[in-house]
C-alpha positions as CSV (number, residue, x, y, z in Angstrom):
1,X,2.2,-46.8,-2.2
2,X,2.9,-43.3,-1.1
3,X,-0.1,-41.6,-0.1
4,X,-2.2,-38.5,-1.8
5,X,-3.5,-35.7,-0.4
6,X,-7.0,-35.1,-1.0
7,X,-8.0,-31.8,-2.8
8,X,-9.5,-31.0,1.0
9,X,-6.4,-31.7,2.2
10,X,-4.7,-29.4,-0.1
11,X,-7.5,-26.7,0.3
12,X,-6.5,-26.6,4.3
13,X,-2.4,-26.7,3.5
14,X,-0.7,-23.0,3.5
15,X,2.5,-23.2,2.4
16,X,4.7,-21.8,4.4
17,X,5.1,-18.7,1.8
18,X,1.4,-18.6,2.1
19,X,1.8,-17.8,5.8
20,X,4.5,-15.3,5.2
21,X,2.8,-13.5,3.2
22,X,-0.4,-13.1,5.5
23,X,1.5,-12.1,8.1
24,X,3.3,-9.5,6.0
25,X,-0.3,-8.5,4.3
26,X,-1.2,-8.0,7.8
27,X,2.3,-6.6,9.7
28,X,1.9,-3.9,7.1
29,X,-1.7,-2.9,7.5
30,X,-1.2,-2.4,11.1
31,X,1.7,0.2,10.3
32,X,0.2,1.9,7.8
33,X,-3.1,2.3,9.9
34,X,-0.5,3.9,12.6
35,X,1.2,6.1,10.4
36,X,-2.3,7.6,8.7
37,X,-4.3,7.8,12.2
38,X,-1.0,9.1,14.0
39,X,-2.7,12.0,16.0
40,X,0.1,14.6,15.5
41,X,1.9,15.1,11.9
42,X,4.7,12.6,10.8
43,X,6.6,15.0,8.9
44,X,8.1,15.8,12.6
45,X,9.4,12.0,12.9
46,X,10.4,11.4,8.9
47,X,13.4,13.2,9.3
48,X,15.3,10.5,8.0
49,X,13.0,9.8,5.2
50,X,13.1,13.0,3.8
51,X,17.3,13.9,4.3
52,X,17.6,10.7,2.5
53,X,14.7,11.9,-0.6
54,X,16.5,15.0,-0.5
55,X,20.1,13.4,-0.8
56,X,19.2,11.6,-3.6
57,X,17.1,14.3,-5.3
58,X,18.4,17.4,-4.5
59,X,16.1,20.1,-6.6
60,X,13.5,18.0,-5.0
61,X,11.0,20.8,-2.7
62,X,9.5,19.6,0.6
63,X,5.8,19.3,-1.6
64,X,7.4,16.8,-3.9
65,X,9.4,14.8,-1.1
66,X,5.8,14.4,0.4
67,X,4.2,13.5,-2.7
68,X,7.0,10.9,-3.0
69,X,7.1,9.5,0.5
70,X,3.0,9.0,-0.3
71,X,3.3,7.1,-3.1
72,X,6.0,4.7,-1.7
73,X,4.1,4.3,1.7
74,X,1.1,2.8,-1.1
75,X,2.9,0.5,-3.1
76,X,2.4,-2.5,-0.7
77,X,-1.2,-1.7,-0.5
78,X,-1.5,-2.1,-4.8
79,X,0.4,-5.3,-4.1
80,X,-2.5,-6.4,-1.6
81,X,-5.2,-5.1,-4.3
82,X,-3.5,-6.9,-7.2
83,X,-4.7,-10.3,-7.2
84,X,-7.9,-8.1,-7.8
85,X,-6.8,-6.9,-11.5
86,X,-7.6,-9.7,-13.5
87,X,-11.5,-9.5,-13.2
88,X,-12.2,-6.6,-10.7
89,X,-9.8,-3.9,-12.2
90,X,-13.0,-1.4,-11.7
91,X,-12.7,-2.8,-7.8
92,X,-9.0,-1.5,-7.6
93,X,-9.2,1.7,-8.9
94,X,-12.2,2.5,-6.6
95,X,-10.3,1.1,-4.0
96,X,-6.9,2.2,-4.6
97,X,-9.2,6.1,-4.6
98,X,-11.7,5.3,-1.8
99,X,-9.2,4.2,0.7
100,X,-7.0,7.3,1.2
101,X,-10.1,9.8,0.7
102,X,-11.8,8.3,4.1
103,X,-8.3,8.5,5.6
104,X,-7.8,12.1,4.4
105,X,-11.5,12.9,5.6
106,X,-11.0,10.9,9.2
107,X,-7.6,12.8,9.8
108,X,-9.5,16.0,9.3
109,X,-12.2,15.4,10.9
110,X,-10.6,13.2,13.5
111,X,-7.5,14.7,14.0
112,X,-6.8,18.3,14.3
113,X,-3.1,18.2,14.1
114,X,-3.1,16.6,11.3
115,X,-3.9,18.0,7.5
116,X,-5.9,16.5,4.9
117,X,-4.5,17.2,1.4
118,X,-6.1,15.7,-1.8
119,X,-1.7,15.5,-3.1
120,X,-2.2,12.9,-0.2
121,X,-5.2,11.2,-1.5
122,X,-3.2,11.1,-5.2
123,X,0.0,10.4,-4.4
124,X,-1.4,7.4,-2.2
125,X,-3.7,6.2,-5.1
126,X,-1.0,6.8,-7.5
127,X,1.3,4.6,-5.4
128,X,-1.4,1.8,-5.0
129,X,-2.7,2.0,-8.9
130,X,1.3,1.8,-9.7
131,X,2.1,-1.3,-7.8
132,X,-1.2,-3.2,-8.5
133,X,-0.7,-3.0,-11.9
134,X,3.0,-4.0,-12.1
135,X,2.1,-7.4,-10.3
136,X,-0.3,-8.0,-12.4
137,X,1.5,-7.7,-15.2
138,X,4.6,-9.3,-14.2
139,X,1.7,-12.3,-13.1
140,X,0.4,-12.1,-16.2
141,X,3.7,-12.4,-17.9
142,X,5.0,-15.4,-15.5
143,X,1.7,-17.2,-16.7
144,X,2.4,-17.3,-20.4
C-alpha cells in the first residue's frame, strides 16, 4: 500500500516552485533595497535604461522616463503584496503608499546626493497598486 503523507507532512514540503519563488521574493528585495538606499543618484548608472525608454518612446521627456523606470522597478513588489488583496486590500494600498514615502524621506534625510520626489513615491505606488491588482485578478480568474 503506497504510503500518505500526513497533512504535517505536507505543511513542512515546499515545492520546489515554492523555493523559487522565496528566493526570487527575496533576490529582489535585496536589489531593490540597493537601488533606493544607493548613496549617489542612479540616474548616472541607468543609462541603458533610459536610451532604451527613450528608443521606444521617443516624445517621451527625461521626467516621464523617470516616472516610467519607477513604476516598473514596483511591479514585483505588488506581486509580493498580492496574495494580500483578497482580505487585506486596505493593507496594500497602505503599503504599496507607506513603503516608498519612508524611502523618499530616508534618501533625503539619509542621503544628500540623492533627491526625494513625491513622482517617486507615485510612480512606485502606482507600479506596486498595478501589479497587485492584476495577480489578483488573474488568481481570482484561475479560481473560477
Amino acid at each position: 500500500m503506497p504510503s500518505v503523507a500526513s497533512p504535517s507532512e505536507d505543511r513542512r514540503t515546499v515545492t520546489t516552485v515554492a523555493r523559487l519563488g522565496i528566493v526570487a521574493a527575496a533576490i529582489y528585495l535585496v536589489v531593490l533595497a540597493v537601488i533606493l538606499l544607493w548613496p549617489d543618484h542612479l540616474d548616472r548608472h541607468a543609462d541603458l535604461a533610459f536610451r532604451l525608454a527613450f528608443r521606444l518612446f521617443p516624445s517621451a521627456n527625461g521626467r516621464e522616463v523617470d516616472f516610467g523606470l519607477n513604476v516598473l522597478l514596483f511591479l514585483p513588489f505588488g506581486s509580493l503584496l498580492a496574495p494580500l488583496v483578497p482580505r487585506h486590500a486596505w493593507a496594500v494600498l497602505v503599503i504599496a503608499w507607506v513603503v516608498p514615502m519612508l524611502v523618499e524621506i530616508a534618501q533625503g534625510l539619509l542621503l544628500p546626493a540623492r533627491v526625494s520626489s513625491i513622482f517617486d513615491v507615485v510612480a512606485n505606488a502606482a507600479g506596486s497598486l498595478t501589479a497587485a491588482l492584476l495577480v489578483a485578478s488573474v488568481r481570482q480568474r484561475l479560481n473560477r
